[in-house]
C-alpha positions in Angstrom: 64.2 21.0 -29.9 63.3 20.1 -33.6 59.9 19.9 -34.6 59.1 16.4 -34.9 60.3 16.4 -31.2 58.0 19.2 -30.1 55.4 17.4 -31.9 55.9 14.0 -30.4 56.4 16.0 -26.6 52.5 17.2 -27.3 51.5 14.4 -27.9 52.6 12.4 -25.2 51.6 15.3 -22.8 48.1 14.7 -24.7 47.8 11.1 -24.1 48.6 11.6 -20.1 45.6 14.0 -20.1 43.5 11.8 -21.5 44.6 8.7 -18.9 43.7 11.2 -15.8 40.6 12.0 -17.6 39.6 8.6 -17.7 40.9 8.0 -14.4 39.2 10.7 -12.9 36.0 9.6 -14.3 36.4 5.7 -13.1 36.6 7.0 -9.6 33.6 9.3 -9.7 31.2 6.5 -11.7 28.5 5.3 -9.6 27.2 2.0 -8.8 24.0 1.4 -11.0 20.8 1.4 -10.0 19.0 -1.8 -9.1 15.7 -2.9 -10.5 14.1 -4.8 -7.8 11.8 -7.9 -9.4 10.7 -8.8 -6.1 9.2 -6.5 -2.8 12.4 -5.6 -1.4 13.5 -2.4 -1.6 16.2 -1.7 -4.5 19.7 -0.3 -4.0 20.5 3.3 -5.8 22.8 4.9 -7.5 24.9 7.4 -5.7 25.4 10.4 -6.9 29.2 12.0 -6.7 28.4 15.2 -5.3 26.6 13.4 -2.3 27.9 15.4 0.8 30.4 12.7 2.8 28.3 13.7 6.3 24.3 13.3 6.4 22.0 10.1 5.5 19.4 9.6 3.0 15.8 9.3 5.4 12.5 9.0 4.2 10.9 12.4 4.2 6.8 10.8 3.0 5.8 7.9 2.1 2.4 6.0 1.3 2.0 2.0 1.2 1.2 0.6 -2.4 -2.5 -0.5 -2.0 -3.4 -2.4 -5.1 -4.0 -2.4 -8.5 -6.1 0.6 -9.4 -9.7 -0.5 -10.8 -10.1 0.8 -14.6 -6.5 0.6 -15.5 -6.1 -2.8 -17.1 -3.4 -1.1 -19.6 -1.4 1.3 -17.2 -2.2 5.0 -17.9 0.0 5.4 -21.0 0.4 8.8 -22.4 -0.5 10.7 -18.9 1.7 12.5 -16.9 1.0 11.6 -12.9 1.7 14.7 -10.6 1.8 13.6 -7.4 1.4 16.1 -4.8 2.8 15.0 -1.5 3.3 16.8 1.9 6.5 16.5 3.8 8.2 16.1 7.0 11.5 17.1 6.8 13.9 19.0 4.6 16.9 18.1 2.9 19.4 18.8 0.4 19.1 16.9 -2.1 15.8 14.1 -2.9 15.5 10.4 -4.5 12.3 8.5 -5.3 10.9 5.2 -5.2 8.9 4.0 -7.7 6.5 0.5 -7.2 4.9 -1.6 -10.2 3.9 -4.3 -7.6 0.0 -4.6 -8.7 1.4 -4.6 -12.1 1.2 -7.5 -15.1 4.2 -6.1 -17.6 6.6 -4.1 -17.2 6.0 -0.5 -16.4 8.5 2.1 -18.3 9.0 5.4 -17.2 10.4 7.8 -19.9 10.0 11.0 -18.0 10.2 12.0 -13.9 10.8 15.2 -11.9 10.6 16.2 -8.9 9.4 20.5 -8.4 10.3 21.7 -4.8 9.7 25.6 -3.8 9.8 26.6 -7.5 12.4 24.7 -8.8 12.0 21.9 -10.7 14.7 19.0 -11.4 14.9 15.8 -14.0 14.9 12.6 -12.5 16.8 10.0 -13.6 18.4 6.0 -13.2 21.6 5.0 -13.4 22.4 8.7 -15.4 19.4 7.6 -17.9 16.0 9.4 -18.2 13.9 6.3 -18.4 13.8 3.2 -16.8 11.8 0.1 -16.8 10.1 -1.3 -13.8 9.8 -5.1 -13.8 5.8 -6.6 -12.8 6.0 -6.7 -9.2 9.6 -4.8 -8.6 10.0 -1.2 -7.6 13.4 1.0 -8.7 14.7 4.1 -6.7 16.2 7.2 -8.3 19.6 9.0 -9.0 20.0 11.5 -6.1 18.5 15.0 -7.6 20.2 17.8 -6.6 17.3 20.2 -5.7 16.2 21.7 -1.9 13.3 20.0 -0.4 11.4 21.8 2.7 10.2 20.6 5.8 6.4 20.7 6.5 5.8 21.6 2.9 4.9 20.1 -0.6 6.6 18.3 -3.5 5.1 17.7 -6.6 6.8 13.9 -8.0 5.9 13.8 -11.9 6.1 10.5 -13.9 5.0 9.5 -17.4 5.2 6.3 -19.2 4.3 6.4 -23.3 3.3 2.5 -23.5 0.6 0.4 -21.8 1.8 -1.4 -18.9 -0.7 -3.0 -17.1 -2.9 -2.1 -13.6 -1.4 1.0 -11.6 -0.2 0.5 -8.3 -1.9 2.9 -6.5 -2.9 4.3 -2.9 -6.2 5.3 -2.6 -7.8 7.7 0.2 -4.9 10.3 0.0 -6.2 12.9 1.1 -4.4 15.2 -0.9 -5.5 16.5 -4.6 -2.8 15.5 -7.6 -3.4 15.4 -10.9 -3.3 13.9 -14.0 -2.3 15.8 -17.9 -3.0 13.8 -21.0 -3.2 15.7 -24.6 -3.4 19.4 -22.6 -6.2 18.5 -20.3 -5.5 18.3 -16.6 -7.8 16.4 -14.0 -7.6 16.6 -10.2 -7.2 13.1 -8.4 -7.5 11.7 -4.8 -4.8 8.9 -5.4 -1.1 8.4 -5.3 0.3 6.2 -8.4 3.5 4.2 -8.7 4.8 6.5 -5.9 5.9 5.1 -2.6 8.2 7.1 -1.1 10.2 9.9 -1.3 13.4 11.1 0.6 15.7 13.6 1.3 19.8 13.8 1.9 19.9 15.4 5.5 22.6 16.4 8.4 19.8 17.5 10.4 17.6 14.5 11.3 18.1 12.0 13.1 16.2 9.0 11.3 12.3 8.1 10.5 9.5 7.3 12.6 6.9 4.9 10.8 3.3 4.7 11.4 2.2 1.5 10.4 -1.6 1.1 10.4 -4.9 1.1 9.0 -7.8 4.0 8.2 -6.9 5.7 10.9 -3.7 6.1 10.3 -4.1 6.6 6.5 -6.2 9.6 7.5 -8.9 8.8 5.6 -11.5 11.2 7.5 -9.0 14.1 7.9 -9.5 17.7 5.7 -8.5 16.6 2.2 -5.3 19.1 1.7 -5.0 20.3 5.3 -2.5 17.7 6.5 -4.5 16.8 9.4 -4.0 13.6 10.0 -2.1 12.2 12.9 0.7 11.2 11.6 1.2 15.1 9.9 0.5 16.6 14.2 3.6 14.1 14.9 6.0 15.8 12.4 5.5 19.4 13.5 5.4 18.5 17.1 9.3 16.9 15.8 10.3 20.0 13.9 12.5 17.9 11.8 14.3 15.9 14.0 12.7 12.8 12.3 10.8 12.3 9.2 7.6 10.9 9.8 6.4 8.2 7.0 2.6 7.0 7.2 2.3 3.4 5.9 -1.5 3.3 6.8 -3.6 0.9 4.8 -8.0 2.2 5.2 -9.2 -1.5 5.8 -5.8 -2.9 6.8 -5.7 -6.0 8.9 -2.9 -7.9 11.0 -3.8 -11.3 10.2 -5.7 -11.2 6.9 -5.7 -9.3 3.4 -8.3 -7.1 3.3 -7.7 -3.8 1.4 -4.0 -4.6 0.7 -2.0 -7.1 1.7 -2.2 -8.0 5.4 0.2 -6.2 8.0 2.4 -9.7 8.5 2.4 -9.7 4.4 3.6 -5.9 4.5 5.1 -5.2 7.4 9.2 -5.9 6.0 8.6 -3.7 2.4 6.5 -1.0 4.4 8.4 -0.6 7.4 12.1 -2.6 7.9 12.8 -0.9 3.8 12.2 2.6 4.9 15.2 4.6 4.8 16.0 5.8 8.0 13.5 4.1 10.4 14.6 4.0 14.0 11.2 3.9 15.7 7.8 2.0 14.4 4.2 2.9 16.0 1.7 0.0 15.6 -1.8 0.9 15.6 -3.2 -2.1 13.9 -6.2 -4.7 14.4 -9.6 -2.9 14.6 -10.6 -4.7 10.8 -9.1 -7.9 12.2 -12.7 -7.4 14.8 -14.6 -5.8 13.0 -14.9 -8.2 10.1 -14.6 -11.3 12.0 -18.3 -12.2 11.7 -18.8 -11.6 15.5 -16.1 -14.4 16.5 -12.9 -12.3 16.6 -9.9 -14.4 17.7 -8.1 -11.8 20.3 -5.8 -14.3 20.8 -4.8 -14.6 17.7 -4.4 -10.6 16.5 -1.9 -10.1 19.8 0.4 -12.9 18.6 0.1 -11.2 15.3 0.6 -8.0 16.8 3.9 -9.1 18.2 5.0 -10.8 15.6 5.2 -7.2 13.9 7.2 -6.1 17.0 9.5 -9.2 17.0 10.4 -8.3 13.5 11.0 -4.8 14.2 13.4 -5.3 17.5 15.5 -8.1 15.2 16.3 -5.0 13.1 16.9 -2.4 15.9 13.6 -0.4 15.8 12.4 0.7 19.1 8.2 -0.4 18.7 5.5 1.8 20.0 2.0 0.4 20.1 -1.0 1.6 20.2 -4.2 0.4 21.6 -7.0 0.0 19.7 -9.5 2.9 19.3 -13.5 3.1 20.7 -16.0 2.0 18.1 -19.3 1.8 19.9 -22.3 3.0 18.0 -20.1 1.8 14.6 -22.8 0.1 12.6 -22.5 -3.9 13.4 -20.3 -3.3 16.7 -21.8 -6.0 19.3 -21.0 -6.6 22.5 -18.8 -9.6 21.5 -16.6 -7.3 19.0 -16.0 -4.5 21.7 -15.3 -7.1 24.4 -12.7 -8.8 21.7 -11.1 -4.9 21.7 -10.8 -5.1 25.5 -8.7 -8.1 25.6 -6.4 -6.7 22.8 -6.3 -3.2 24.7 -5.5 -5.3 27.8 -2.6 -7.2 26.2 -0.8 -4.1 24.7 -1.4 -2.4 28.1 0.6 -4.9 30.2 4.0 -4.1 28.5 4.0 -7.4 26.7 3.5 -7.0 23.4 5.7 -3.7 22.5 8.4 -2.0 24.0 6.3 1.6 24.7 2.6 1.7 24.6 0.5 5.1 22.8 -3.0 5.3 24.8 -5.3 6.6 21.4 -7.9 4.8 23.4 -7.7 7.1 26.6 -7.1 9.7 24.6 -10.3 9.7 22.3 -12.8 7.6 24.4 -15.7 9.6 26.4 -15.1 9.5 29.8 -18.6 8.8 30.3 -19.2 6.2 27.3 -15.6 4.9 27.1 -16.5 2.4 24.5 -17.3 5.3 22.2 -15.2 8.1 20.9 -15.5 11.9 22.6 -18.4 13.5 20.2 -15.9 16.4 19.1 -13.3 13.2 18.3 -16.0 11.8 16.4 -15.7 12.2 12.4 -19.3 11.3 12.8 -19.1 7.3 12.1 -18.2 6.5 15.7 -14.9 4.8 14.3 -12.7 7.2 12.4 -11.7 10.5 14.2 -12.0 13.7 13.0 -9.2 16.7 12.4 -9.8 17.6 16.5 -9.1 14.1 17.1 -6.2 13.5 14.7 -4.5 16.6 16.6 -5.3 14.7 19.9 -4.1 11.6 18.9 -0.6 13.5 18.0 -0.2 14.9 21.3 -0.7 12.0 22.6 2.5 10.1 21.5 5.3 10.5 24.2 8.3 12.1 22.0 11.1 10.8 24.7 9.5 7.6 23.2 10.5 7.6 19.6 13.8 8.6 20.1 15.5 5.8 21.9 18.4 3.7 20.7 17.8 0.1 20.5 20.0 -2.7 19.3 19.2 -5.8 17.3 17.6 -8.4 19.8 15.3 -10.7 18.9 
C-alpha cells in the first residue's frame, strides 16, 4: 500500500467516525423544553439516561398563591432556597418553576436541587438559565441525583435582573431562606416553586389534596410536617406521592386568597404528574364570607363541578365534608346550618365517588358543631397537630387507590 493510499484509507475511516458520532448524538438529543406562556403545565426535556421502566410523579408540591406584597421588581440578586418536605423517593428529580403573578419576564440564571448531601445543577433544554414568560411556568432537565422519601430537598434559584412581583405561596410552614451579598435570612414562603418530582419504579401515582387552610396546614408545627396531608404519606409509605394544593382562604366559587378552586382546579390538580386520586375538602370560605346568606346550593354544584372535571380525566375523587366551626368568631346559626346542607349533599354519594368524614372525625360528640377541644388549634376552625394526625387516619387507603377510567 503506498502512502498516499494509507493516507487517504485514514481518512476515510476518519470521516465514518465522525458520521456515527453525529449519528449517535441525533438519536440521544432530546426534545426541548417548553416555556409555557399560559397556566398549563409545560412539556420537558427528557433526559437520555432516563431508565425505560418507571414514571415521573410528583413527589411535593404547593399552589402559586399570588404575587408576593413588596416585590414590585422580583428579588434580583438573591438566591431562593426552598426547603420542601417529601413524600416519596426516586431516582432522579425535575422542577417546575411558575412566574404566573409576574409582569416581565422572570430569568433564572442559576438552579439546584441538594438531596441527602449531594447537590446537582439544574438546567433547560441542556442550558443553565432560562427565561420564564409573565404568566407561564417551565419544568426542568431531569437531574440525576437521589431524592428520599419522607425527607427534605432544598430547590435553589437565582435570577440577576428585576422581573417583576414573585409568585409565591405563603403560610408554608416550613423555614427557607433567602442569601443576597453573604447575608442569609430565614423565610415562611415558597417562591417561583410549584412542584417538584421524582423518576420512580416504586409508586404507583399521586394523590392530590386540593383545599383551603386546612389543607395548607396553616396551624400545624412550623417544620414538623404535621399537617394532614404529610400523616397521609407515611400512612402510604411511598406507594403514592402525596401533593398538597391547599390555598389558606381558598374558595370554590370565588377568588379569595388565590384564584378560586373552579379557576385552579385544572393547573393545580389535572397538571400534576402522576395524579390518580383527588381529595376535595373545599367550601368553608365560600360560608364563611358570604355575609350570612351563603348559597349551599350553589357551592355543591361547584363542588361537583371539580369532581366532573376530575372523573373526565380518570381521577378517582374523594370528598370531604366540611369541618365544625362553631364558636369561630362571626359563625351564626345561618352559616352553620348552610354547612349542614353541604355535609348532607356530599354524604349522599352524589357529589363524589368516596366521601372522607373530617367532620365526624373532629366534631365533639357532645357539641358536634364544634371541633373536639384537643382538635382544636384554639380558633374553633383550624385543627391542631392532634387533629391533623386524626384527620390522616381518617382517609380510607383502599380509597385512593382505585382505577378509574375517563367518564364524564
Amino acid at each position: 500500500m503506498t502512502r498516499h493510499r494509507g493516507y487517504a484509507l485514514l481518512a476515510a475511516l476518519a470521516a465514518v467516525v465522525t458520521l456515527v458520532s453525529v449519528g449517535i448524538f441525533t438519536m440521544v438529543r432530546t426534545p426541548a423544553t417548553k416555556v409555557s406562556a399560559g397556566t398549563s403545565q409545560s412539556s420537558s426535556r427528557l433526559s437520555s439516561g432516563i431508565p425505560a421502566s418507571g414514571a415521573w410523579v410528583g413527589t411535593w408540591s404547593a399552589a402559586p398563591v399570588g404575587p408576593e406584597p413588596g416585590t414590585p421588581n422580583g428579588l434580583p440578586g438573591t438566591t431562593i432556597r426552598n426547603v420542601v418536605h417529601t413524600s416519596i423517593g426516586g431516582s432522579m428529580a425535575r422542577i417546575t418553576l411558575s412566574n404566573l403573578f409576574g409582569t416581565r419576564p422572570l430569568r433564572i440564571t442559576e438552579s439546584s436541587v441538594a438531596s441527602d448531601g449531594a447537590l446537582r445543577e439544574v438546567t433547560f433544554d441542556g442550558r443553565s438559565y432560562v427565561t420564564i414568560p409573565a404568566g407561564g411556568q417551565t419544568i426542568s432537565d431531569a437531574v440525576r441525583i437521589p431524592v428520599p422519601g419522607n425527607g427534605d430537598v432544598t430547590v435553589s434559584v437565582y435570577s440577576p435582573t428585576p422581573s417583576g412581583p414573585v409568585t409565591y405561596h405563603p403560610h408554608a410552614r416550613q423555614v427557607s431562606y433567602l442569601t443576597t451579598g453573604g447575608a442569609t435570612a430565614e423565610s415562611p414562603y415558597w417562591r417561583y416553586l410549584t412542584a417538584l418530582d421524582v423518576h420512580t419504579q416504586q409508586a404507583h401515582g399521586a394523590v392530590v389534596a386540593f383545599g383551603d387552610s386546612i389543607t395548607d396546614g396553616i396551624t400545624a408545627t412550623t417544620g414538623a410536617n404535621h399537617r394532614w396531608t404529610d400523616g397521609l404519606a407515611q400512612r402510604l409509605a411511598g406507594h403514592y406521592g402525596v401533593l398538597n394544593e391547599g390555598i389558606s382562604g381558598n374558595r370554590v366559587l370565588l377568588p379569595g386568597r388565590g384564584q378560586s378552586g373552579l379557576a385552579r382546579f385544572d393547573r393545580d390538580v389535572l397538571g400534576r404528574s402522576g395524579a390518580k386520586t383527588v381529595v376535595i375538602d373545599l367550601g368553608i370560605n365560600d360560608i364563611l364570607h358570604s355575609a350570612n346568606q351563603p348559597d349551599a346550593p350553589r357551592i355543591i354544584d361547584g363542588l361537583r363541578e371539580l369532581a366532573r372535571r376530575a372523573r373526565a380525566r380518570g381521577l378517582h375523587v374523594v370528598g370531604s365534608t366540611l369541618t365544625p366551626f362553631g364558636g369561630h368568631f362571626g359563625v351564626t346559626p345561618q352559616l352553620e346550618a348552610a354547612r349542614e346542607q353541604v355535609n348532607a349533599a356530599i354524604r349522599s354519594g352524589d357529589v363524589f365517588d368516596t366521601v372522607v368524614d373530617f367532620d365526624k372525625a373532629l366534631r365533639d360528640p357532645y357539641a358536634p358543631q364544634r371541633l373536639l377541644q384537643r382538635y382544636d388549634s384554639g380558633d374553633h376552625l383550624h385543627p391542631s397537630d392532634a387533629g391533623f394526625e386524626a384527620m390522616a387516619t381518617a382517609v380510607g387507603l383502599d380509597s385512593l387507590s382505585r382505577s378509574v377510567p375517563a367518564r364524564a
